[in-house]
C-alpha positions, 0 to 999 in steps of 0.5 A, spaced: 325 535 754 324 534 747 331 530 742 332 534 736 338 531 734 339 532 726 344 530 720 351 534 722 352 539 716 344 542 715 343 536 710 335 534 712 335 542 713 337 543 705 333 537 703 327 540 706 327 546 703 328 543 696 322 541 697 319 547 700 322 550 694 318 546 688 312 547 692 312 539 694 312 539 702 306 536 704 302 538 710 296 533 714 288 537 714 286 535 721 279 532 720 274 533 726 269 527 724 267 522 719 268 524 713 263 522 707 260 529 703 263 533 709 269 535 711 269 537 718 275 541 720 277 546 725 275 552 722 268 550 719 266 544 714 267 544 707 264 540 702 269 533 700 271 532 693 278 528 694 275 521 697 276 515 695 270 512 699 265 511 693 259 508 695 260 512 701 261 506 705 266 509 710 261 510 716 255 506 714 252 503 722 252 496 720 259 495 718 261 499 724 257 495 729 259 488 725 266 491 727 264 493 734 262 486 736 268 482 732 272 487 737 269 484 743 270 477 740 277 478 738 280 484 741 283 491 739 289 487 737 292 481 733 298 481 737 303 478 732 304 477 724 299 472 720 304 466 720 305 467 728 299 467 732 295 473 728 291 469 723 284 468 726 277 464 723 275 471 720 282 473 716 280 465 714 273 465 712 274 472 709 279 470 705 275 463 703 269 467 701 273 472 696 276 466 692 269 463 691 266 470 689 272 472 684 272 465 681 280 463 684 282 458 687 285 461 693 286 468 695 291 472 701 289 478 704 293 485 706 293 490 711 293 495 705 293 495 698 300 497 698 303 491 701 299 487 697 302 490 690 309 491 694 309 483 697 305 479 690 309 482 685 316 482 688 314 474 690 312 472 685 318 474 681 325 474 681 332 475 677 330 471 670 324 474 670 321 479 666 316 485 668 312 489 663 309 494 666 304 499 664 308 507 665 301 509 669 301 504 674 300 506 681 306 507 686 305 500 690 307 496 684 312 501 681 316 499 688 313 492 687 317 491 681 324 494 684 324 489 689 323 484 685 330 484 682 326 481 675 328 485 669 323 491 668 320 492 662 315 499 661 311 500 655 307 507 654 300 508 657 295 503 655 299 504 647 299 494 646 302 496 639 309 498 644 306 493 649 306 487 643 314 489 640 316 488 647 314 482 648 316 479 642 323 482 643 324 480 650 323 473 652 326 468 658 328 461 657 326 459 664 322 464 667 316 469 667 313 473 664 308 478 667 304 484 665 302 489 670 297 494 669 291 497 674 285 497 671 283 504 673 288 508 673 289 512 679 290 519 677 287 520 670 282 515 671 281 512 665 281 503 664 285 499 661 284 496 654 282 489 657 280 485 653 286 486 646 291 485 654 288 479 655 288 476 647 295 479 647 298 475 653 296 469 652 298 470 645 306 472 647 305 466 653 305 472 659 302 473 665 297 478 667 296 481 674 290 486 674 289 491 679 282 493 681 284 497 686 279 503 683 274 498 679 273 493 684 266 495 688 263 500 682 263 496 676 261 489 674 255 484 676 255 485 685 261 490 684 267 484 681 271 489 678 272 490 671 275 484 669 268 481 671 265 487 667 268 484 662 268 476 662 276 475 663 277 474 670 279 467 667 284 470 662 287 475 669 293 470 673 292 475 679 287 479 681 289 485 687 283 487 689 283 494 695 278 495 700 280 503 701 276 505 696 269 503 694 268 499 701 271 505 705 274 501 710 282 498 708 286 493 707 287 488 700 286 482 697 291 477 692 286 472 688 290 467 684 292 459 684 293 455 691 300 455 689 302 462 687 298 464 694 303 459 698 308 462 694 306 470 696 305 467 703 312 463 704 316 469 700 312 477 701 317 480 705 310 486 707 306 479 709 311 475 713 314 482 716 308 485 718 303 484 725 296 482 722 290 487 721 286 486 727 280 480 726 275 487 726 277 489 720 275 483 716 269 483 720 267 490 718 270 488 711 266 482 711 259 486 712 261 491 707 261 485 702 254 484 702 253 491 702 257 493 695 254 486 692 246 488 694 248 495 692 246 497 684 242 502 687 249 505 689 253 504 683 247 507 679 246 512 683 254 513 683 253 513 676 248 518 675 253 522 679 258 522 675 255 523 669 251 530 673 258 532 673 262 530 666 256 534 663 256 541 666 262 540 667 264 540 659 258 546 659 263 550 663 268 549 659 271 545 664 278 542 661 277 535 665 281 529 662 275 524 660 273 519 664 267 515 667 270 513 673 269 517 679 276 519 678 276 526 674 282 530 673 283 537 672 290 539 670 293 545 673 301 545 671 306 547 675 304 545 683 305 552 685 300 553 682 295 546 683 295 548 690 293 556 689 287 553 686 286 548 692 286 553 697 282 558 693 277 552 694 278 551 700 276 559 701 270 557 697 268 551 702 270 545 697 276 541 699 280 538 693 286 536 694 292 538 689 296 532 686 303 533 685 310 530 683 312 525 685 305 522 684 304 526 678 310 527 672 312 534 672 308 540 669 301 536 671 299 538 678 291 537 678 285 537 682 284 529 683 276 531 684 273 524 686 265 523 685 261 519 691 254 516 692 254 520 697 254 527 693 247 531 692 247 534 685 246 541 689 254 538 692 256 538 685 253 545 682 256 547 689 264 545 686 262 546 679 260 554 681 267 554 686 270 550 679 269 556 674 271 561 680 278 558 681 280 555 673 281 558 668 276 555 663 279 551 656 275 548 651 281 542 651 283 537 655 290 537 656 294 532 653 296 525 658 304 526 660 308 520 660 309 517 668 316 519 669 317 515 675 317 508 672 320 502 676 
């Protein structure tokens, strides 16, 4: 006998067909296998263009048997939280290593990204204190700022001139204050102007907490990320790397100071409340760590890709937002019409998701479409061929919206 107990009154029934009404339920694709280039489902395989797994890492042999022989060694399981009994040698040795490589003192690993953004940044702060937060930035520190009950400050899209006047108009006595920004962004795919961020911090005697979340893996030398790119790892303070994207795996790590470390350990309530990610991952996120740092021939090749993809793309009369990440959005509209032309995709054999609020402002639905090492270039003239069927071409990108959902 199954339980349907409900809110009294039809209020979920309602609430859900709101939803419905906007075109912004969401439904799960049941996926048969591993996923890389293909998309095996229940009613044939489609070619993958929504994953963020960019080096195409996500099934490689060697991480697998890695994880496979720590799971014999340590089990399926941790069991507890990390400050219980959950902590292993290979939770510690991983996070030693990644300090060293990323040039910080300490580091501090997360289950997932999310909870890394969501405990660091609400740890850190606290009422006093002041957050500027780009307009863009992803959902886990939106909801990082919100927790901390530090004052929340938000400056337009990468615009530093808005970001300087609000740090010259909004000061503490006896408090931090702390930018925060991804270095990819994550819907539009563009990077953040590091270098005049980092002048500009430490010109107003701010923080800078970085996410590369999207960089980390793909860019700078073994795949350190942006600021490493860059040569500013030293003007970051914390540096949030995320393991669910270029190593195909999960999971996050906070680089930063021994005594900011000690702090987010002590005070992050997704750290302190959470079992600990079983030890395997760390030995499979250890193994793909020598991977992505020998790997300049799959960035090369990623690379390559991407730009394969950009130039016929622009020839078809495309309208893309410019990027040179793997991320490429295509701007649709309204979410009705975003999923029209997911599914007519789909019909076409290529799987794309749609993106719609309240991931993106209102009246910005897209096709979030992700370039992988993994592709062939006769997968990316397959997607263009579907492109070019489903969307109406233009010979401008559209315009970037202001995020609407700010913390």
């Amino acid at each position: 006998m199954t339980s349907d107990r409900t809110p009294s009154g039809g209020i979920w029934d309602r609430r859900y067909q709101a939803l419905e009404a906007q075109n912004l339920d969401r439904k799960l694709r049941v996926s048969l296998g591993p996923t890389a280039e293909t998309f095996l489902t229940r009613d044939g395989e489609r070619l993958h263009f929504c994953s963020n797994d960019y080096l195409g890492l996500a099934n490689h042999p060697q991480i697998a048997e890695a994880m496979c022989r720590a799971m014999e060694q340590y089990g399926a399981g941790t069991g507890a939280s990390r400050l219980i009994s959950g902590h292993t040698e290979l939770h510690a040795q991983f996070e030693a290593a990644w300090a060293q490589w990323m040039g910080y003192p300490a580091a501090l690993s997360f289950p997932s990204g999310y909870q890394a953004n969501v405990g660091a940044i609400s740890a850190l702060t606290a009422p006093g204190d002041i957050i500027f937060s780009d307009e863009r930035v992803h959902a886990s520190i939106i909801d990082g700022c919100r927790l901390s009950r530090a004052q929340v400050v938000i400056f337009r899209h990468n615009d530093l001139q808005h970001l300087a006047e609000l740090l010259a108009t909004h000061t503490v006595r006896d408090g931090v204050r702390l930018i925060v920004t991804d270095a990819v962004f994550s819907m539009d795919g563009d990077e953040t102007p590091l270098g005049a961020l980092c002048a500009l911090a430490e010109q107003h005697g701010a923080q800078l907490y970085l996410d590369e979340a999207h960089s980390v893996g793909i860019m700078g030398p073994e795949g350190r990320g942006l600021a490493h790119r860059e040569a500013l790892a030293k003007s970051v303070a914390v540096h949030v790397s995320t393991f669910g994207k270029a190593w195909g795996l999960c999971g996050a790590m906070v680089a930063t100071s021994s005594l900011a470390v000690a702090i987010i350990r002590s005070r992050a309530r997704s750290f302190l409340f959470t079992t600990a990610a079983p030890a395997f991952l760390s030995a499979g996120l250890l193994r793909g760590w020598d991977i992505v740092r020998q790997g300049d021939a799959l960035r090369q090749r990623l690379q390559s890709n991407i730009a394969v993809f950009c130039e016929r793309a622009a020839n078809l009369g495309l309208p893309l937002i410019p990027s040179t990440s793997p991320i490429q959005p295509l701007v649709i509209g309204s979410a009705q019409a975003a999923l029209r032309v997911s599914q007519a995709l789909w019909e076409r054999g290529i799987f794309v998701q749609a993106v719609r609020p309240p991931t993106v402002p209102e009246g910005t639905s897209r096709l979030r479409i992700t370039i992988t090492a993994a592709h062939e270039t006769a997968h990316i003239d397959a997607l263009l061929s579907a492109l070019s069927a489903c969307v109406p071409p233009s010979g401008d990108a559209p315009n970037r919206p202001r995020e609407d959902d700010t913390p």
